[in-house]
C-alpha positions as CSV (number, residue, x, y, z in Angstrom):
1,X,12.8,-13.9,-6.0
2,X,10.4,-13.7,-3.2
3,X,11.1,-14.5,0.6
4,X,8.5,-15.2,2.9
5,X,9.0,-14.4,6.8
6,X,7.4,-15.9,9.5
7,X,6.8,-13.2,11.8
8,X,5.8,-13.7,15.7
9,X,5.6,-10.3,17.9
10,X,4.8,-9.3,21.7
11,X,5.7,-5.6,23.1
12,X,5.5,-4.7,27.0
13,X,2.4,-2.3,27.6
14,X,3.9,0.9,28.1
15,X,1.5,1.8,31.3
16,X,1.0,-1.9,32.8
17,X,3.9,-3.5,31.7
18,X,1.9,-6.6,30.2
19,X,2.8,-8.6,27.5
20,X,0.4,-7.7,24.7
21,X,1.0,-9.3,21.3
22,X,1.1,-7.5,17.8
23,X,-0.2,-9.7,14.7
24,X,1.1,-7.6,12.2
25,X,2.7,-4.2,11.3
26,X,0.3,-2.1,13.1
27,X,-0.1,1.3,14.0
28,X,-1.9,1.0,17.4
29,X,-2.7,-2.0,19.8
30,X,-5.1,-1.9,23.0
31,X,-3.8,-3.7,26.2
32,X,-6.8,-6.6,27.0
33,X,-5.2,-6.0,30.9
34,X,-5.9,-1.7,31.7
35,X,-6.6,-0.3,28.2
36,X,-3.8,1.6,27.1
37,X,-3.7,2.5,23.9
38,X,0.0,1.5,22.8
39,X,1.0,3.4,19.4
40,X,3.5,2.7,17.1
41,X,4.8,4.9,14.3
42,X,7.0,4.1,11.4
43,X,10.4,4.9,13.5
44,X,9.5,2.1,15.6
45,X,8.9,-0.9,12.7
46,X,12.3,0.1,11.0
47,X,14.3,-0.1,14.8
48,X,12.1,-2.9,16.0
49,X,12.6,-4.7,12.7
50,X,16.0,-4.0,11.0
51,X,16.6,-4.9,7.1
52,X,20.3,-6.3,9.1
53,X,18.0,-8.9,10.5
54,X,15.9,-10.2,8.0
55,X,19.3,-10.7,5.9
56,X,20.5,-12.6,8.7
57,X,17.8,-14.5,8.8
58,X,18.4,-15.4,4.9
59,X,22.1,-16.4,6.2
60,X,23.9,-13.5,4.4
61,X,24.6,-11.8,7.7
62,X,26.4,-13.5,10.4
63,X,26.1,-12.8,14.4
64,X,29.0,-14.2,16.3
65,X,28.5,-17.2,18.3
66,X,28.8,-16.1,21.9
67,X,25.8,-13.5,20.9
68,X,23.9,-16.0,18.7
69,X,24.2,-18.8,21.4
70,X,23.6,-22.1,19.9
71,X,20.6,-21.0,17.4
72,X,21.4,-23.0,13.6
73,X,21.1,-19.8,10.6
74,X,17.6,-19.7,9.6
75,X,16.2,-20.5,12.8
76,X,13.2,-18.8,15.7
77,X,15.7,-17.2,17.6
78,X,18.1,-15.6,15.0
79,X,15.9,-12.3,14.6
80,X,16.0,-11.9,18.6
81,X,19.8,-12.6,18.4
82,X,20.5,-10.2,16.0
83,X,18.2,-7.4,18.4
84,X,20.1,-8.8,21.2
85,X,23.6,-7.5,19.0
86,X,22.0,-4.3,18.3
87,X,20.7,-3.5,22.0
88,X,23.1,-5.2,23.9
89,X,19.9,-6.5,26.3
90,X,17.2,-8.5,25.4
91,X,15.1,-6.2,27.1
92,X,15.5,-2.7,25.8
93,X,15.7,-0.2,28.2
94,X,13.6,2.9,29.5
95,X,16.5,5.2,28.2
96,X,16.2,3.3,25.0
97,X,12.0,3.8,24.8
98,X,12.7,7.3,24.7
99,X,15.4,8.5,22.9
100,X,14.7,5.5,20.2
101,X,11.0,5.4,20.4
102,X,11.2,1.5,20.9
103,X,9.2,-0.3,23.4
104,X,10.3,-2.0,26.8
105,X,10.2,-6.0,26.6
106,X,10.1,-6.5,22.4
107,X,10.0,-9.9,21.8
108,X,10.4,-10.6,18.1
109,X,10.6,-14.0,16.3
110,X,11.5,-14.7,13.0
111,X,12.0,-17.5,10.4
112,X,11.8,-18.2,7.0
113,X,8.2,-19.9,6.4
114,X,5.9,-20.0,3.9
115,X,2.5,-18.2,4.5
116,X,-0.2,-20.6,5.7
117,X,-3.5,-20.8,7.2
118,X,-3.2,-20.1,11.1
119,X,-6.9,-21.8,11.9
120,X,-5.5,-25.5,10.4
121,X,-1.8,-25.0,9.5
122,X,-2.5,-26.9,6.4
123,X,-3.3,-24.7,3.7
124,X,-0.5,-22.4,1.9
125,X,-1.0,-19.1,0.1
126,X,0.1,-19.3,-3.4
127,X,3.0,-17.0,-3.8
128,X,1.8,-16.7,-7.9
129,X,-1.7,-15.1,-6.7
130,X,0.0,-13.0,-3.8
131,X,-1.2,-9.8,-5.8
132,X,-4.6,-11.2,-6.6
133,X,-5.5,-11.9,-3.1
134,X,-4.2,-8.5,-2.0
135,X,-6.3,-6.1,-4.2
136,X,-9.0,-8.5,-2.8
137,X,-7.9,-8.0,0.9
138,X,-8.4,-11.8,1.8
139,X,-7.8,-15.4,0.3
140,X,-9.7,-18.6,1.2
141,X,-7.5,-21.1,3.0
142,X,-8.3,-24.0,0.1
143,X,-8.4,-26.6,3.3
144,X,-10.8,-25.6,5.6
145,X,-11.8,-22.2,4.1
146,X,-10.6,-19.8,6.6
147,X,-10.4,-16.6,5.0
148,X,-6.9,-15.3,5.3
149,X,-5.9,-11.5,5.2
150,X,-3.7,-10.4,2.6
151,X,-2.5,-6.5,1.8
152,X,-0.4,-5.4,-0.1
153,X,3.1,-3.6,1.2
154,X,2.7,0.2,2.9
155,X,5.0,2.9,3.2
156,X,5.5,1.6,6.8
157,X,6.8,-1.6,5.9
158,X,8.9,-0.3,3.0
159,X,10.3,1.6,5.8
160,X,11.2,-1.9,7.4
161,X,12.8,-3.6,4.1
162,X,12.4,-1.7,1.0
163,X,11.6,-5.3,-0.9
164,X,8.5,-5.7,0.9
165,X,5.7,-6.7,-1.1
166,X,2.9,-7.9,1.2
167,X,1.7,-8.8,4.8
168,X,-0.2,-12.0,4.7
169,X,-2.7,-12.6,8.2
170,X,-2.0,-9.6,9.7
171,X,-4.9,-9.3,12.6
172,X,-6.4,-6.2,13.3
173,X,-5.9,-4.7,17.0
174,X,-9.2,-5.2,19.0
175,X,-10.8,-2.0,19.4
176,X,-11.6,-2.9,22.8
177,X,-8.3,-4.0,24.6
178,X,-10.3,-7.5,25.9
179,X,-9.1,-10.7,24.5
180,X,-9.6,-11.9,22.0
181,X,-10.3,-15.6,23.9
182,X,-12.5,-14.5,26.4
183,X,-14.8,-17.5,28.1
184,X,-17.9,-17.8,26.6
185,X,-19.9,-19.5,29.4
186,X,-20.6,-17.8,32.8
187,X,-18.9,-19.0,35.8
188,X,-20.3,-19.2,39.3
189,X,-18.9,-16.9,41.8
190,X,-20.4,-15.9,45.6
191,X,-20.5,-12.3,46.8
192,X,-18.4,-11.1,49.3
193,X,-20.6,-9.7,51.2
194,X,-23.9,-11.8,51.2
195,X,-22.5,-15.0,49.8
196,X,-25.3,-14.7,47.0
197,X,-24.5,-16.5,43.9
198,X,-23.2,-14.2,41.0
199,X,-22.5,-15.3,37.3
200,X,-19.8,-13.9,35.5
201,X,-18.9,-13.7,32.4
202,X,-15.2,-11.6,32.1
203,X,-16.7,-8.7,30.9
204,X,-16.4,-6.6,33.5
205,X,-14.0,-7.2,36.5
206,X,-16.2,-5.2,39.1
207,X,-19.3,-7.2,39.3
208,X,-22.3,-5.9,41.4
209,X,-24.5,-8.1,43.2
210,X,-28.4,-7.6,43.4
211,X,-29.1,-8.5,46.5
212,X,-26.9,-6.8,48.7
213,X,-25.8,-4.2,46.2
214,X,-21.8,-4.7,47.0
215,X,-19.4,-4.4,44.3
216,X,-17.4,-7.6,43.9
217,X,-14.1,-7.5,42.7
218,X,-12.7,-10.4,40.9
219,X,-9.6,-12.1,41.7
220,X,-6.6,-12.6,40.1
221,X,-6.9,-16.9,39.3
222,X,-10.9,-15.8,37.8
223,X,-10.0,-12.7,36.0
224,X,-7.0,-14.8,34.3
225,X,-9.7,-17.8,33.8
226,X,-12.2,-15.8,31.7
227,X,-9.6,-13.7,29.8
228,X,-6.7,-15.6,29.2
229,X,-3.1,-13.5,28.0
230,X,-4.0,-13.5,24.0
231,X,-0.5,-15.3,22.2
232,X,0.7,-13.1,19.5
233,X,-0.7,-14.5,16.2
234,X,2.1,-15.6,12.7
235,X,1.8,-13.1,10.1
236,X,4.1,-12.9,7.2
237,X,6.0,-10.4,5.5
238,X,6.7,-11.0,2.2
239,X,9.9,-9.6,0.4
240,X,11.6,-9.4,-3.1
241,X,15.1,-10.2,-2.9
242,X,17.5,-9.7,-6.4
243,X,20.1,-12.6,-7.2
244,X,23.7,-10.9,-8.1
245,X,22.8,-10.4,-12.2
246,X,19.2,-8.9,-11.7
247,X,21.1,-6.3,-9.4
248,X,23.4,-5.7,-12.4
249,X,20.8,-5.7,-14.7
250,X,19.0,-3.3,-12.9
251,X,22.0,-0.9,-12.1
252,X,23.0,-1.2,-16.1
253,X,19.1,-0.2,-17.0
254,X,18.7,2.9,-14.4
255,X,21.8,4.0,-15.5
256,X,20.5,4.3,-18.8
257,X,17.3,5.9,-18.1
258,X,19.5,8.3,-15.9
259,X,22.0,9.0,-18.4
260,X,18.9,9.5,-21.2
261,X,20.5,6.7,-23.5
262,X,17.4,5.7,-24.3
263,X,16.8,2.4,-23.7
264,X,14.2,0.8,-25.2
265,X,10.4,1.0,-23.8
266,X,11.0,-2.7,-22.1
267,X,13.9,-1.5,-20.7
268,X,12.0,1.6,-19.5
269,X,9.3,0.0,-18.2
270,X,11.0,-2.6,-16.0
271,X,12.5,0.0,-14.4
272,X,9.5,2.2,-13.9
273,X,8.3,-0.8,-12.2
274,X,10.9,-2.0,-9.8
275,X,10.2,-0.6,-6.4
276,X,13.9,-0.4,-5.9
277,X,14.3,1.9,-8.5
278,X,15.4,5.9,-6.7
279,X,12.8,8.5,-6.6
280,X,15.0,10.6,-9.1
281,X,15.1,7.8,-12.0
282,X,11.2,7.6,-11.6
283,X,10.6,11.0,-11.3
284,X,12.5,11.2,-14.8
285,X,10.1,8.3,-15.8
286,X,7.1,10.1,-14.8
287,X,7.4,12.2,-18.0
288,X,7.7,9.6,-20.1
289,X,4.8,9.4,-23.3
290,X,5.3,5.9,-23.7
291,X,2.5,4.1,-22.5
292,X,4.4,1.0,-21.2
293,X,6.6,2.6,-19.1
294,X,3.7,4.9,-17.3
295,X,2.0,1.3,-16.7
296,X,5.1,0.1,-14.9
297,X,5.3,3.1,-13.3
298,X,1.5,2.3,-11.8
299,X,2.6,-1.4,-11.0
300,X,5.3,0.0,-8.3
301,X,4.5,-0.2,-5.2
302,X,7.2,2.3,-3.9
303,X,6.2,5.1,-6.3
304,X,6.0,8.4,-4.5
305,X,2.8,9.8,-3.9
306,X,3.6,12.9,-5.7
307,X,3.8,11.2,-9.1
308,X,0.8,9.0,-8.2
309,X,-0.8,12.4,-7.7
310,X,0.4,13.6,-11.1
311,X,-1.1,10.7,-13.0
312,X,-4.1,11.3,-11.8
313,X,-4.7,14.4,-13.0
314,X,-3.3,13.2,-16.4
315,X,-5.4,13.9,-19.7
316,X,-5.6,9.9,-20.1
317,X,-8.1,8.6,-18.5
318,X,-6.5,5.6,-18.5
319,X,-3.4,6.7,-16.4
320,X,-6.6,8.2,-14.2
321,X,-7.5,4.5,-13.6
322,X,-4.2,2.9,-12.8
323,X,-3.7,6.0,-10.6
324,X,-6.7,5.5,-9.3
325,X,-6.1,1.8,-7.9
326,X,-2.5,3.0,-6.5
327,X,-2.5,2.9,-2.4
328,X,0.1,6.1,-2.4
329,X,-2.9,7.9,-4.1
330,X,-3.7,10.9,-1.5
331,X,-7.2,10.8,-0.7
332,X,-8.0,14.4,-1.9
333,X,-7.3,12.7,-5.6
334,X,-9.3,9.8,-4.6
335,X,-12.0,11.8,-3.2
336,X,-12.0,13.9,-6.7
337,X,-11.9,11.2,-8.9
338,X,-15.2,9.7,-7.3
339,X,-16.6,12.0,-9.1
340,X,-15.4,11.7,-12.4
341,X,-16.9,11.8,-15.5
342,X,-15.7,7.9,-16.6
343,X,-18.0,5.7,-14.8
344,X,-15.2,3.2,-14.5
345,X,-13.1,5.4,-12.6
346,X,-15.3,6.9,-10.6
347,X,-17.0,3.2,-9.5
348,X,-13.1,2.3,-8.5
349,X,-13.0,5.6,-6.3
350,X,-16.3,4.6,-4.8
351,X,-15.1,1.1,-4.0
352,X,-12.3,2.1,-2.7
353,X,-13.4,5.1,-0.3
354,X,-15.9,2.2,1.0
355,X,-13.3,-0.2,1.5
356,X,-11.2,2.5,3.5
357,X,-14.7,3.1,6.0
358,X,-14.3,0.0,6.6
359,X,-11.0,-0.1,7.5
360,X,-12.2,2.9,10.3
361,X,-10.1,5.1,8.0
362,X,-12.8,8.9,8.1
363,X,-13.0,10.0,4.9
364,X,-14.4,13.5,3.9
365,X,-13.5,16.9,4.0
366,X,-9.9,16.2,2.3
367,X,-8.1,14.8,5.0
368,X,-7.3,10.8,6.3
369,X,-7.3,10.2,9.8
370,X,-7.0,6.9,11.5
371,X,-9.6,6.5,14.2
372,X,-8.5,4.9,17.0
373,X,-11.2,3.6,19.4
């Protein structure tokens, strides 16, 4: 059963102490106010956003009252109440930034909500075409046509709630730091010096004047006019949740593959599938000749790289495609099979590596490096 989470986040700049928001599970976000370049790696997502919480959230976990204030289950505050349990403070401390690589002033809400279109809050993302829209990046909002980011679940957000399964309008960070609702139209302004009419536009906070030549140096009230604090942006996390029998028919089935019963290849290939299958039952998988199972096994999102690795230099060329399409594929494998001699695997590589350039992801000389600008 899939759960959708509503997901609304701002984090203290770590150099100004300004609120800057972050639209999705992101590696990196530029402060619009001095320019920092705030970075967040895995360790901070799984702290900053406990699996404890999201089952709260759900109602399965409970927060005594006098923590939990007078919030109803299910509602904004719960995820914050829950951090608030865990930290003691709503604002975590310096001492706490260091030793648990967190972030002074996290400000997390989160509720249950279905994914929808953020430009008209009319339209809804079909939770049936969820994978569709992710191996196409983006989905059309089908009431006003927005087009609507959709990805599917990374090793970072695994690392948050092993069911996760995709991140629906997650905004990139701006590469620049300025916001992202800067004024359009100039504004009148008078030097300092000369009283000589300048326009400005919030580009630049130091504005020169031509006659006089005297840097002016906006205020405050102006500055805050033509770049207004950016609100942090609803993204949603989607997650797979099991009922009480799917967990014991999963448990009965990997104990069978485990055990080498030999179940039969549906059984095999439902759990070379299910992402919460351990790495030992799939690695066992991994070496299975049926070709059902080795399709399941290309279907999981949480496979390990190293057996996404190994079906790609498999014999079958078709195993080279579904490896090929995986996103744990490494990119020495993906930068191999661009070349391959199947045209339909090597026109996947192609469009893939692209895609990733796009993404500002460098690709060449066998290594992936996120630039950050």
């Amino acid at each position: 059963m899939l759960e959708s989470f509503a997901l609304r986040i701002s984090v203290d700049c770590r150099a100004c102490r300004i609120s800057i928001p972050l639209n999705g599970i992101v590696s990196s976000a530029t402060c619009y106010h001095c320019g920092e370049v705030n970075r967040f790696d895995p360790a901070f997502w799984s702290k900053a956003l406990p699996a404890q919480g999201f089952a709260h959230v759900l109602g399965n976990v409970q927060v005594p009252d006098a923590q939990a204030g007078a919030s109803p289950a299910g509602g904004p505050t719960d995820f914050v109440a829950y951090l608030e349990r865990l930290t003691d403070d709503r604002t975590i401390s310096a001492a706490a930034l260091e030793s648990e690589r967190l972030a002074i002033g996290l400000r997390v809400e989160c509720w249950r909500g279905a994914p929808e279109c953020q430009q008209c809050h009319r339209g809804k993302v079909g939770a049936e075409r969820l994978a569709e829209f992710a191996s196409r990046g983006s989905c059309a909002c089908p009431e006003c046509g927005t087009q609507i980011p959709v990805r599917p679940a990374d090793p970072v957000c695994f690392g948050i709630n092993t069911g996760a399964r995709f991140v629906v309008n997650e905004q990139a960070p701006s590469a620049s730091g300025q916001s992202l609702q800067r004024r359009t139209k100039p504004v009148a302004f008078q030097c300092v010096s000369c009283g000589a009419g300048l326009r400005v536009d919030g580009a630049k906070r130091m504005v020169g004047c031509e006659f006089c030549n005297v840097d002016n140096y906006l205020p405050d009230g102006l500055w805050q006019m033509l770049n207004p604090v950016p609100k942090p942006e609803t993204f949603f996390l989607i997650c797979e949740y099991e009922n009480a029998a799917e967990r014991a028919a999963r448990a009965s089935a990997e104990e069978l593959v485990a055990f080498a019963q030999d179940p039969s290849p549906e059984v095999r290939r439902a759990v070379a599938a299910n992402p919460a299958t351990p790495a030992t039952v799939l690695q066992k998988l991994s070496f299975d000749r049926e070709r059902m199972v080795l399709e399941g096994l290309a279907m999981n999102p949480a496979l390990p790289a190293s057996i996404v690795d190994q079906m790609a230099t498999s014999d079958d060329i078709e195993f080279q495609l579904l490896a090929v399409q995986h996103p744990k594929l490494s990119l020495d494998q993906l930068e191999k099979l661009e070349h391959h001699r199947d045209g339909r695997v090597s026109k996947v590589a192609r469009d893939r590596i692209e895609w990733l350039r796009s993404q500002g992801v460098k690709v060449g000389g066998g290594f992936l490096s996120k630039l950050f600008r």
